[in-house]
N, C-alpha and C positions, 0 to 999 in steps of 0.2 A: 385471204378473207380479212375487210378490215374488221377491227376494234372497235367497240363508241365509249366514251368516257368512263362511264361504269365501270368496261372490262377492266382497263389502268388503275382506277382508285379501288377496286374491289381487290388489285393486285397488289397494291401496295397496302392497303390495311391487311394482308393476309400477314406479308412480309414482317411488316412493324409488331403485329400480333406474335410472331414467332421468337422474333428479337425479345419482344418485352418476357416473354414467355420463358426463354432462359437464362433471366436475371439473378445471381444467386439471394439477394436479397428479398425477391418475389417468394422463391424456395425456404428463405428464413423467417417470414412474415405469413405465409400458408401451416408452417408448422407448427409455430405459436398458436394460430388461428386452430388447429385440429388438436391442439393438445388441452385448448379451452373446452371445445368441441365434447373432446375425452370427457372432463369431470363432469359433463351437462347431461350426456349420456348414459356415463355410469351409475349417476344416483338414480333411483327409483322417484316416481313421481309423488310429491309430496301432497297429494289433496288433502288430507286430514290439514297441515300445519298450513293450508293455504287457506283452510277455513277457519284454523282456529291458531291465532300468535303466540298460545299460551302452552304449544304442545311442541316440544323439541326432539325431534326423531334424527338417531344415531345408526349409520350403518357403516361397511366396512370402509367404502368411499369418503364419507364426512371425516370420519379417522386418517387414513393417507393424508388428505390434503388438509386435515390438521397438523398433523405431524411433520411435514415437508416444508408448509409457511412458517412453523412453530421457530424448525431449526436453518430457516433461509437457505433447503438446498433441495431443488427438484431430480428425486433420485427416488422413483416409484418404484423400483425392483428392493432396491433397499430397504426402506421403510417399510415393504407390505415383508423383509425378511424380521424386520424388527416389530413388527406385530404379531407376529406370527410366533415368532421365539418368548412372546410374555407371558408370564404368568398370570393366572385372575387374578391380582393383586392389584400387578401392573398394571393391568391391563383396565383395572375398576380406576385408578389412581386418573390415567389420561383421559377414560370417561368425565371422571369429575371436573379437572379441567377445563375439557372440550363445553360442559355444561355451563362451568363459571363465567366463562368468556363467552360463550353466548346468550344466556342471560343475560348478561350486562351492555354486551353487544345491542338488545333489542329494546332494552328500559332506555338507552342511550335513544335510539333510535324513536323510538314512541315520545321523547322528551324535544325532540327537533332537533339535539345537540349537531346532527349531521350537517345542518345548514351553515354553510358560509362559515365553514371552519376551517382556517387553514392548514393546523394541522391532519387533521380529515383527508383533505386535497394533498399533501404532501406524500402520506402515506399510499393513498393508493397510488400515485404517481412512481413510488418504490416497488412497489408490487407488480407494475411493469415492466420497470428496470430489473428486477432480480429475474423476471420470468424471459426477458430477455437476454440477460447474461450465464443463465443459466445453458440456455440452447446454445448460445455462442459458443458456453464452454466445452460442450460434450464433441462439438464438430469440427474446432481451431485442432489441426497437427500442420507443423513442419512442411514445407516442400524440403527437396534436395539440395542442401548449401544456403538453408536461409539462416539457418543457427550460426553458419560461420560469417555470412555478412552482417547477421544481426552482432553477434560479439565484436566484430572488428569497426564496425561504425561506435559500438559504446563500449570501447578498451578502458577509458576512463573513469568509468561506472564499476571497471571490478577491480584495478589494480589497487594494489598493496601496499598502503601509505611505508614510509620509513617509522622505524623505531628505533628510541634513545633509553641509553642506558647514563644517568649522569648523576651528581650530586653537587650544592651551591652553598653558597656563603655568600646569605643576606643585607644588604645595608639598605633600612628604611628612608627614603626622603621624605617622608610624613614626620616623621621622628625627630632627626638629622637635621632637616636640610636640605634641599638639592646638591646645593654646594658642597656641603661635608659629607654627605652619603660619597658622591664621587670619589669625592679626595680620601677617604677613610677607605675605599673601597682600592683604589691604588696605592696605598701606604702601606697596606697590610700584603698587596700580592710584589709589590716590590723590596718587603723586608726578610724576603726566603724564608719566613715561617712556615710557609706552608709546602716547604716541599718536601717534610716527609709525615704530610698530615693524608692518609686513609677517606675511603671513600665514606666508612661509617664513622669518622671524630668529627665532619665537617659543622655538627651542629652545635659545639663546643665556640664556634667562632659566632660574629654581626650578631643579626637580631632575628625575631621572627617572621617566618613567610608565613600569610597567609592561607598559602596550600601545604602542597607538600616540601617536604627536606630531601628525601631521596626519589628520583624517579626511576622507576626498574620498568621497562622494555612499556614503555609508552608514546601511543601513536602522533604523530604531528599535529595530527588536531589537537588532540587533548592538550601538547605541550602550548601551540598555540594560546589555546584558551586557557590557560593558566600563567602566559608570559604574553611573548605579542609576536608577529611572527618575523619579525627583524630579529628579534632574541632565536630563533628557531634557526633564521638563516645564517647568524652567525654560528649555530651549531655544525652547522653544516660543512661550516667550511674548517671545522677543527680536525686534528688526528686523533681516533679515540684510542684508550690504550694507553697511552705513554706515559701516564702519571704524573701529568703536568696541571696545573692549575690556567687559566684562562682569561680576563676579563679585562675592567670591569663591561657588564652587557649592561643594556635597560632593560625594564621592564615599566609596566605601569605605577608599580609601586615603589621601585629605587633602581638601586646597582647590583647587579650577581658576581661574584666566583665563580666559574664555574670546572667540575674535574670530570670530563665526557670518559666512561668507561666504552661500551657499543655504541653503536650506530648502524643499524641495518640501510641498505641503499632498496629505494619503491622500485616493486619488479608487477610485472603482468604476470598472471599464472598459466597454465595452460589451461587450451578448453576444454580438454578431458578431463581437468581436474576439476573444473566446475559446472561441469554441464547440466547437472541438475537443477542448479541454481537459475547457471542463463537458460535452462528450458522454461524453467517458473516464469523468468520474466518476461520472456516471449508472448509466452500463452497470456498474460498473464494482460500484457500492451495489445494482443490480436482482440481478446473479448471484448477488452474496451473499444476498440475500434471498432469491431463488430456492431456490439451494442449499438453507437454513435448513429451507425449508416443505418441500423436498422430506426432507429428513433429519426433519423431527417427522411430516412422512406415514407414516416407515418406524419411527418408536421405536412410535408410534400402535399398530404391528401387534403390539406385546410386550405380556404382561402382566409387572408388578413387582413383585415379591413382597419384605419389606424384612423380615430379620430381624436385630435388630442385637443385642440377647440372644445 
């Protein structure tokens, strides 16, 4: 029997219909939609305060979803534990509140301040985002082996800088000289004074650093940012330990001595030993992503019209 065109495109909108249908985004963008749904339903209808602006009516509902936005985290099981657990005290305290802020809320609003306000527009644009990141967050777990290619693509993100154990012997070129810091700074490490001068006398010698005098088990950065990192790498290349004196190095502000006690070598950790952490930041890069697709799902529904004439 044949077909006539209808049959075909009635087939293929079924098809397309099914496709779009199990989109997970559809799935994320529907639950938002029924969880708005939720607070619209739960509250009682408001006739009294719809006839009169002047009358502020509080039920169990207005409290949750004050208390949830209050502390930017959609967790309704929670919260109705944490209301439940107050005292009238409490529980009069977050009354007043919820009163304060709406009052104010509605003199704002009577006064037009809502117009063309961009912090106004900004906020509730957050208020999207958090109710979006929030669902992201509750649904984002793991597949099998994503944790170990997520770790191994960013090894660089958790390894373990080196750390220095050392102390120096200052010469300012502010002070000095360029020229004479230099020379002052090799006349003293070539006259053997210092070799049986202690990791703690080192400050007896030159002049003053502006940071510190001793450094005890300080990361590469930091040393960086308190010297430069040519000074760091020639740390690097010293034997620590040996009770030898070193120099002279630059720095930004002259010439160092320097006498390297440790030196720990940057290692990667295991991911057993930090899986807590790299699960944080997983979850952490999924909801943002989430969030993302879920927000170009919704710009999607807009046409753009751009007149810049």
């Amino acid at each position: 029997m044949l077909k006539n065109a209808s049959d075909y495109s009635g087939g293929n909108q079924t098809d397309i219909m099914l496709t779009f249908l199990k989109q997970p985004l559809l799935h994320f963008l529907l639950a938002g939609l029924l969880i708005f749904a939720a607070y619209q339903w739960t509250a009682p209808p408001d006739t009294e305060s719809a006839q009169s602006e002047d009358v502020i009516r509080i039920d169990r509902s207005t409290l949750l979803n004050f208390m949830q936005y209050r502390a930017q985290a959609f967790q309704p099981e929670l919260f109705n534990e944490q209301l439940e657990a107050m005292d009238e005290q409490q529980r009069q305290q977050l009354i007043d509140a919820y009163v304060r802020e709406e009052a104010l809320h509605r003199e704002a609003l009577a006064m037009g301040m809502d117009q063309g306000d961009y912090i106004i527009r900004q906020r509730l644009v957050q208020k999207v985002e958090f109710l979006l990141e929030n669902l992201a967050n509750q649904t984002v777990e793991p597949a099998e082996g994503e944790i170990d290619r997520f770790y191994a693509e960013r090894a660089s993100d958790y390894q373990v800088d080196s750390v220095y154990t050392f102390t120096h012997i200052f010469f300012d070129s502010g002070e000095r000289g360029e020229e004479a810091a230099l020379n002052n700074a090799r006349q003293l490490l070539d006259s053997g004074n210092l070799v049986d001068v202690s990791f703690n006398e080192a400050s007896q010698y030159g002049d003053r650093y502006p940071f510190l005098q001793n450094y005890v088990e300080r990361t590469r950065d930091f040393v960086v940012n308190n010297f430069t990192e040519d000074f760091v790498g020639s740390l690097d290349e010293l034997t620590p330990g040996n009770g030898q004196w070193h120099g002279p190095y630059a720095s930004r502000y002259g010439y160092h001595l320097v006498l390297l006690r440790e030196r720990s070598d940057p290692y990667l950790p295991e991911l057993d030993s930090i899986m807590d952490r790299v699960l944080d930041d997983w979850r952490y890069e999924k909801v943002i992503e989430s969030r993302r697709e879920a927000e170009e799902q919704v710009i999607s529904g807009y046409e753009v019209n751009i007149e810049l004439e």
